[in-house]
C-alpha positions, -999 to 999 in steps of 0.1 A, spaced: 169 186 -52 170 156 -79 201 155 -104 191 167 -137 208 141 -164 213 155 -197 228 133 -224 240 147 -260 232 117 -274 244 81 -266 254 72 -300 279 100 -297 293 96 -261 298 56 -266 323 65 -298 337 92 -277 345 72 -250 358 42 -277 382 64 -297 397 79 -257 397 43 -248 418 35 -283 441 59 -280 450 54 -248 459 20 -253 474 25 -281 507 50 -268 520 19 -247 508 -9 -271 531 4 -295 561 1 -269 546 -36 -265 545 -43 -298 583 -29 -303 594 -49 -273 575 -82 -283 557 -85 -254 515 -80 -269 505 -111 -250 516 -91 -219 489 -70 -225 462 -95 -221 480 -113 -192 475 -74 -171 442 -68 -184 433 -102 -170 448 -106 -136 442 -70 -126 408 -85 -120 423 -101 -88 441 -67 -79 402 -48 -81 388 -77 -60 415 -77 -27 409 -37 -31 375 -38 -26 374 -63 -1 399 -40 14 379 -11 9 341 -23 2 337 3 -24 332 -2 -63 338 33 -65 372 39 -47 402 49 -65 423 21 -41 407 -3 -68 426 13 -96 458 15 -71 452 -20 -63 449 -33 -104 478 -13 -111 505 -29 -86 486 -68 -94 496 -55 -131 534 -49 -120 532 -78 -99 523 -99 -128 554 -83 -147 575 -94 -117 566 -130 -118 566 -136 -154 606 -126 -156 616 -140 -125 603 -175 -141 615 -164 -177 652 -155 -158 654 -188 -142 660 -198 -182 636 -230 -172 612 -222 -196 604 -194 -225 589 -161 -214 558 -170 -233 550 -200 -213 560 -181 -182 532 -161 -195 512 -185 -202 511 -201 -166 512 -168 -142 480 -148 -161 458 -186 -157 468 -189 -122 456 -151 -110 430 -143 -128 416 -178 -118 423 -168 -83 400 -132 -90 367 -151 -110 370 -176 -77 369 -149 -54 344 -133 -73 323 -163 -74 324 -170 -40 326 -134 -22 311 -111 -41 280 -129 -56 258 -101 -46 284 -76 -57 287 -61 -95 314 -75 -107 307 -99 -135 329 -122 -155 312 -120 -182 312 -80 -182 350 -82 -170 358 -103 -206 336 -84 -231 324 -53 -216 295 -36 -222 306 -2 -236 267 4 -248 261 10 -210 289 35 -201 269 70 -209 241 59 -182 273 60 -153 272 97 -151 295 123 -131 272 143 -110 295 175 -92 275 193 -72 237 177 -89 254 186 -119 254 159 -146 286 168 -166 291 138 -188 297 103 -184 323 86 -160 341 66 -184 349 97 -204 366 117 -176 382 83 -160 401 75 -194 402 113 -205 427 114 -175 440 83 -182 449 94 -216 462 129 -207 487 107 -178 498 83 -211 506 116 -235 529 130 -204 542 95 -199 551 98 -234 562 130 -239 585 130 -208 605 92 -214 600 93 -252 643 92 -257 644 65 -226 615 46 -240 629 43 -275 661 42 -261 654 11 -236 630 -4 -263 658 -9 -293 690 -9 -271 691 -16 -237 725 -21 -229 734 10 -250 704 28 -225 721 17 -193 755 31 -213 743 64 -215 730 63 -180 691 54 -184 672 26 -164 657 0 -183 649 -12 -152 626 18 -142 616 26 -181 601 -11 -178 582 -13 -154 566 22 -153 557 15 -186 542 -17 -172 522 5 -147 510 24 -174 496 -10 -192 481 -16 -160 462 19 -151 453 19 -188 437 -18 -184 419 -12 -154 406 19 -168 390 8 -198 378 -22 -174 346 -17 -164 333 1 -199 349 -17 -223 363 -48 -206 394 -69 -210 391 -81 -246 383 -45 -262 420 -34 -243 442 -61 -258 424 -58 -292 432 -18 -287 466 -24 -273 478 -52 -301 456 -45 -333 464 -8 -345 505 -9 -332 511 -42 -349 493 -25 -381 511 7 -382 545 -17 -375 539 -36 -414 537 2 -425 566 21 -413 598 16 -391 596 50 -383 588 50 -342 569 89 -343 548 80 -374 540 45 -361 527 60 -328 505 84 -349 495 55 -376 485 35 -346 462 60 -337 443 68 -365 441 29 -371 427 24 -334 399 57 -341 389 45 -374 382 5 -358 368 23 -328 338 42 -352 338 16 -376 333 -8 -350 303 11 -332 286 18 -369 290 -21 -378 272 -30 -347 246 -3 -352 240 -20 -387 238 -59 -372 227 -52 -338 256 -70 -323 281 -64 -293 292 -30 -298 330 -37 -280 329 -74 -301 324 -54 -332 353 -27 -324 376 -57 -316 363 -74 -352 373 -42 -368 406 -41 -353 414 -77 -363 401 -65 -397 422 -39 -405 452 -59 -399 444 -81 -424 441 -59 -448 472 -44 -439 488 -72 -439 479 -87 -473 478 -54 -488 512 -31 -476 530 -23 -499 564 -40 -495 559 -64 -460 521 -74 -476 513 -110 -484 504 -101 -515 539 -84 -523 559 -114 -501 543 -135 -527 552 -114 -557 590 -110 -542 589 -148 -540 574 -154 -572 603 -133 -589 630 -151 -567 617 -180 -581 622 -173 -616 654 -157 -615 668 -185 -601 658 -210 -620 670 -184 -652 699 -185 -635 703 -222 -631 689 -225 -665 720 -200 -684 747 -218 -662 732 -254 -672 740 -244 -708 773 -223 -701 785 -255 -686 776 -275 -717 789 -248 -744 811 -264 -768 812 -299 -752 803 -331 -765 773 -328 -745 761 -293 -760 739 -307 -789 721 -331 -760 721 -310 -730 715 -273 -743 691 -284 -774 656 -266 -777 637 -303 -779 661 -321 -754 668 -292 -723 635 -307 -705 648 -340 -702 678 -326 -685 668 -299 -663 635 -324 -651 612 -292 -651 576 -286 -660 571 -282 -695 550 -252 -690 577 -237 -666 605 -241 -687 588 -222 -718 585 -194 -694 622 -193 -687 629 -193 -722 602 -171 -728 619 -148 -705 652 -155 -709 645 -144 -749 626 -115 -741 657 -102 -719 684 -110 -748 704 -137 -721 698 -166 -752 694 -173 -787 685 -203 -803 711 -211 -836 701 -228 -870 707 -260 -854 684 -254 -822 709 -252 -798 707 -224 -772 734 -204 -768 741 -176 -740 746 -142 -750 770 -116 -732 741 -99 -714 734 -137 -703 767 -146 -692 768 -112 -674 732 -118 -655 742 -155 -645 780 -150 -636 766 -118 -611 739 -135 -599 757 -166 -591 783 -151 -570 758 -135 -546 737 -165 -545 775 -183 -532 782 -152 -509 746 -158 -494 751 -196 -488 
């Protein structure tokens, strides 16, 4: 008796299995992001490529959950090594990095290349993915097609991160923001580490064979480090993250639809895309408003230097030289343009005045602005 397949509709299981796929990579990105360590994401989601191939030479089965069991301790393993060399205080945990993700996942494509050539396990597939294919690997129970694979695999995989979460939530912002207050109150950092490093790697290997390595860091990095130039606040971040990682998931799927490009390249685009925008455009932490901030800085400071150059000058020898409307330029050595701002500005705000004889003068309100502005300037230096 044949297996009777019934798809809903491909469009609609790929962006169902891209916004479980986002989601569950986002709850421990977040934690990555927190903890500065985003690049460990793609150093596990690469090298758990070796863990997959020693399990299935172990095991000779693509399907085996050993593989998973296998990615998932090359993921820790990976952990391991990177802080033993980062400990050693040799060289920065970035390069450490840097040099243990090369060396083991080169050690898996090798492997790959020379054992399993007749196998389906790609490179290519492991890098990019092809999440376009993932409704065609069904879940048959009992010659009952009930949906595709990918869907239950990181359906469970997402129901394992939300307990993850809900059970070491204190511990994990605990550990993430204060360790040594966490080992105070009794905690582990120690075990709140690397379980949540395990979890990066279950996720990882997961997503793996639908989506592929590249879609999981962009998932993992993108949304969290979005939601973090939004709000400090840890629960609202985590929920930010995801609606950030949904929306590039869709978006993504729809942009490809419309250009008839990768589908997990496109997702990926979308999640790089919507961090620019958030990052020129938040209020606050935006480039837009940094610029602004610095913009103002800039011309309160020179006001200020500009009312202390004539304070300094008021009813000296100097004053009819130093603090007159035609002369002040040659003095303070600035743009002409730039100082009629000032003194536009300084006007408009009532610090000066300019008397009969065209010498500025300093109001109160002017005295008041430069004297308090200078002695915080001091007290920063």
């Amino acid at each position: 008796m044949g297996v009777r397949v019934i798809m809903i509709n491909p469009q609609i299981e790929i962006q169902l299995i891209a916004i479980i796929v986002s989601v569950a990579c986002v709850i421990p990105g977040v934690f990555l992001i927190l903890r500065r360590m985003s690049m460990m994401s793609d150093a596990i989601s690469h090298t758990i490529l070796l863990g997959i191939v020693l399990a299935f030479f172990a095991t000779h089965d693509l399907t085996s959950p050993l593989l998973i069991v296998g990615a998932a301790l090359m993921g820790t393993l990976t952990v391991y090594l990177v802080e033993v060399m980062h400990n050693t205080k040799l060289i920065s945990e970035d390069s450490s990095i840097g040099l243990i993700f090369p060396f083991l996942f080169s050690i898996g494509v090798i492997l790959i290349s020379i054992y399993a050539g007749n196998v389906h396990l790609d490179t290519d597939a492991v890098l990019l993915g092809e999440i376009a294919f993932a409704p065609f690997n069904r879940f048959v129970v009992r010659g009952k097609d009930i949906g595709p694979k990918a869907l239950y695999v990181m359906g469970s995989i997402l129901l394992l991160n939300i307990i993850y979460l809900f059970l070491f939530y204190k511990e994990l912002k605990l550990t993430t923001f204060d360790e040594k207050l966490a080992a105070v109150l009794g905690f582990s950092p120690i075990f709140i580490h690397y379980s949540l490093m395990s979890m990066v790697s279950i996720t990882a290997v997961g997503a793996f064979d639908s989506v592929g390595s590249i879609l999981v860091i962009a998932f993992m990095a993108g949304p969290s480090a979005s939601a973090y130039l939004i709000t400090d606040d840890l629960k609202r971040m985590i929920l930010l993250s995801i609606v950030i990682g949904i929306l590039s998931a869709i978006s993504g799927y729809w942009l490809s639809v419309l250009f008839d490009v990768s589908i997990a390249g496109s997702m990926a685009g979308m999640v790089g895309l919507i961090f620019f925008i958030v990052f020129i455009f938040v209020p606050d932490r935006g480039l837009l408003s940094i610029i602004k901030r610095r913009k103002k800085q800039k011309y309160k400071f020179a006001n200020i230097s500009f009312l202390m150059h004539i304070m300094n000058h008021e009813n000296t020898d100097m004053e009819k030289s130093e603090s007159s409307i035609d002369t002040i330029h040659n003095h303070l050595q600035w743009d002409r343009k730039f100082l009629n701002e000032i003194l536009s500005l300084s006007i408009e705000n009532k610090y000066i005045f300019v008397n009969e004889n065209g010498i500025i003068k300093v109001t109160k309100e002017g005295k008041k602005f430069a004297g308090t502005n200078y002695c915080e300037l001091v007290k920063r230096i």
